[in-house]
C-alpha positions as CSV (number, residue, x, y, z in Angstrom):
1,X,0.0,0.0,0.0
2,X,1.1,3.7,-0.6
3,X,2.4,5.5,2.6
4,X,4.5,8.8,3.4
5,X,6.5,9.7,6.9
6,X,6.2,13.0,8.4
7,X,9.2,13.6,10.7
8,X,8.4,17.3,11.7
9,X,5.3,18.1,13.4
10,X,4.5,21.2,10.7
11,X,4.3,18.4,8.0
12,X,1.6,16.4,10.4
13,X,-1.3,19.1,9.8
14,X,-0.9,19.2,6.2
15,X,-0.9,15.5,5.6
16,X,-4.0,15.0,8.4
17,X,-5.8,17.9,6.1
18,X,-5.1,16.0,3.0
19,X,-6.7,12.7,4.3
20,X,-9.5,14.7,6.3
21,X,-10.1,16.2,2.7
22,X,-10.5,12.5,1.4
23,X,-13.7,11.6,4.1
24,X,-16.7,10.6,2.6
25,X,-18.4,8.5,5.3
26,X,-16.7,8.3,8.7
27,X,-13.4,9.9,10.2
28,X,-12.1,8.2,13.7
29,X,-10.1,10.9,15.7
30,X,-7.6,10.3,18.2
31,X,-6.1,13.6,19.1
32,X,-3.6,15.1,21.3
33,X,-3.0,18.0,19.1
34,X,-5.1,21.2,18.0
35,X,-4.8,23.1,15.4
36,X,-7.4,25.8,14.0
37,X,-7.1,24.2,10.5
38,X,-8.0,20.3,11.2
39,X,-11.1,21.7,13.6
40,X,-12.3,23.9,10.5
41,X,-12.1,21.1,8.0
42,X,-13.6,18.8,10.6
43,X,-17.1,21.2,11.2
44,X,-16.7,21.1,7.3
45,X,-17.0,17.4,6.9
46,X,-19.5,16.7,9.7
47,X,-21.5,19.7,7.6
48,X,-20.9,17.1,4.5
49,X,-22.6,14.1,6.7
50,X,-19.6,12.8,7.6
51,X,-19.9,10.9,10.9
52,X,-17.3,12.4,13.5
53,X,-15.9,10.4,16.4
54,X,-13.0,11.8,18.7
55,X,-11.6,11.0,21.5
56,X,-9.7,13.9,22.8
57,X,-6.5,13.7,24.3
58,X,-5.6,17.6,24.5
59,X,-4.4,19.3,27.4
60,X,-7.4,20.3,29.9
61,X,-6.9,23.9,29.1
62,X,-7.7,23.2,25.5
63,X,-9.9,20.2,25.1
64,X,-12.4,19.9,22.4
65,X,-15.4,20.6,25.3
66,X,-13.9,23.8,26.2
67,X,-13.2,25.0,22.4
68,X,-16.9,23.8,21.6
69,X,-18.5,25.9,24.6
70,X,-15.8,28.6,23.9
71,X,-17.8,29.0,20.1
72,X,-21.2,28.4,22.0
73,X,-20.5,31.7,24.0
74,X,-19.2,33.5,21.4
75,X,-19.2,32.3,17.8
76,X,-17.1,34.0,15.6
77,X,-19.6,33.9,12.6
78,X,-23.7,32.9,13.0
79,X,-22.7,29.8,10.7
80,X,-19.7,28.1,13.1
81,X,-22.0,28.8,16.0
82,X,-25.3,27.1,14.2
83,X,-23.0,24.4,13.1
84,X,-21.3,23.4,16.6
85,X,-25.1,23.7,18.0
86,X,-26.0,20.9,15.2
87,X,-23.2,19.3,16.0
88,X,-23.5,18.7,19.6
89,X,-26.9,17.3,19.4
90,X,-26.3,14.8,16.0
91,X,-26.1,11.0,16.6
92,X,-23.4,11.8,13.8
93,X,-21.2,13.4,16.4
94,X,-19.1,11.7,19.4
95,X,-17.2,12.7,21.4
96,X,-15.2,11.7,24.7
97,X,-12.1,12.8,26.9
98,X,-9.4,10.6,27.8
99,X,-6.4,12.9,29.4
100,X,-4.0,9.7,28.9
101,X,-4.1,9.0,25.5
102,X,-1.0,7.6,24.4
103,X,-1.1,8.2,20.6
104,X,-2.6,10.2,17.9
105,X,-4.2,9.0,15.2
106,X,-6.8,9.2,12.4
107,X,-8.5,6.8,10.6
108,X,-11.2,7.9,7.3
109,X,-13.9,5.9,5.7
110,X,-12.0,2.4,6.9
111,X,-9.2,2.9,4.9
112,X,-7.0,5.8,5.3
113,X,-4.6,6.3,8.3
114,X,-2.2,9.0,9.9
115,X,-0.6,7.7,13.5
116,X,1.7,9.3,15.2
117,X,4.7,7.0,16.3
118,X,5.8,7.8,20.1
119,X,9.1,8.9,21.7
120,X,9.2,6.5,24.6
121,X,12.3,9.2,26.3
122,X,9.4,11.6,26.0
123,X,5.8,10.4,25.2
124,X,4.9,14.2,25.0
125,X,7.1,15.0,22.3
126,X,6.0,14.3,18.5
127,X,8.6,12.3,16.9
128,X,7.0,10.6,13.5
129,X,4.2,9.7,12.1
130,X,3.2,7.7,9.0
131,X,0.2,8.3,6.9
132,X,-1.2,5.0,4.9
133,X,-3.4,5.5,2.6
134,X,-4.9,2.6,1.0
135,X,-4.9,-0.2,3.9
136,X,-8.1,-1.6,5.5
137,X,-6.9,-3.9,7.4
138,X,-4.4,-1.5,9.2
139,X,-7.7,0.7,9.5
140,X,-9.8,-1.9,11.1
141,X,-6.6,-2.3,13.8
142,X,-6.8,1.2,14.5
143,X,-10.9,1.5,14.6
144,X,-10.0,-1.5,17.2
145,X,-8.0,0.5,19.4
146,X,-9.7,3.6,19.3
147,X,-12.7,1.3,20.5
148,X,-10.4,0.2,23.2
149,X,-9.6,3.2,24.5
150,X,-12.6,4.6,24.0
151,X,-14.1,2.3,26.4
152,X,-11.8,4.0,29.1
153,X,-12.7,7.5,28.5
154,X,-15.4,10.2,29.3
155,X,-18.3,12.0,28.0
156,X,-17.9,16.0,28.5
157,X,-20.8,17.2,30.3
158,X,-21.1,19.9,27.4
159,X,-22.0,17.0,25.0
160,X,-24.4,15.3,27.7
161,X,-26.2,19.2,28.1
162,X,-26.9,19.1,24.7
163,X,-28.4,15.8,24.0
164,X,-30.7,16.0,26.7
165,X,-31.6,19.6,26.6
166,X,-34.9,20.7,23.8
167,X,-33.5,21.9,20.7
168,X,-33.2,25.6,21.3
């Protein structure tokens, strides 16, 4: 199968952009990283009728709950702010926290992936990552995993406020 390495962490959000671009059906998102760019083309795709799951790995001053509310307070357009709002209350959307995720990784429509490979002197520290982009098998590991850890994690109590809350 065709595959690329990214050894500097500048060339990781252009190559996750390029296979975010390719999403059709469903994008699995393991994420330790933020970066204005991926979250745009993300709201783009889930716009598209993409099906979005994440399991967010960020830092607790910038996880995904907190951006998502920071937009609910104040949107920086009436379109991102009516789009998180139809976000957070589509079956199309998931979303949990886990603060000790130990990799990143994306996986599109069961057959594209970008992982991140870690530095075991510093698991913080990006070191490579390797982008395949025509192996389902590999995919299906990776769905696996994120299932895994998923099973460990969270639901933000932004997510839970919305799906049981009237539409507004």
């Amino acid at each position: 199968t065709s595959y690329n390495t990214v050894y500097r962490f500048e060339q990781l959000i252009p190559e996750v952009m390029k296979v975010l671009d390719n999403a059709e059906n469903e994008i699995y998102f393991a994420t330790r990283y933020y970066d204005p760019h991926v979250s745009k083309m993300v709201f783009e795709k889930f716009s598209k009728g993409v099906t979005i799951h994440i399991l967010d790995g960020n830092p607790d001053q910038i996880t995904v709950e907190n951006r998502l509310g920071a937009i609910l307070r104040t949107p920086p357009n009436r379109e991102t702010g009516e789009i998180v709002k139809k976000l957070l209350k589509s079956p199309k959307f998931d979303l949990k926290r886990l603060p000790s995720l130990p990799l990143s990784f994306i996986v599109v429509d069961q057959i594209q992936v970008v992982y991140e490979s870690i530095n075991f002197a510093n698991p913080d520290q990006f070191t490579i990552a390797v982008s395949k982009y025509d192996d389902s098998y590999f995919a299906q590991r990776f769905i696996r995993y994120f299932n895994l850890l998923y099973k460990n994690s969270s639901a933000p109590e932004l997510l839970m406020k919305h799906r049981t809350s009237p539409l507004r």
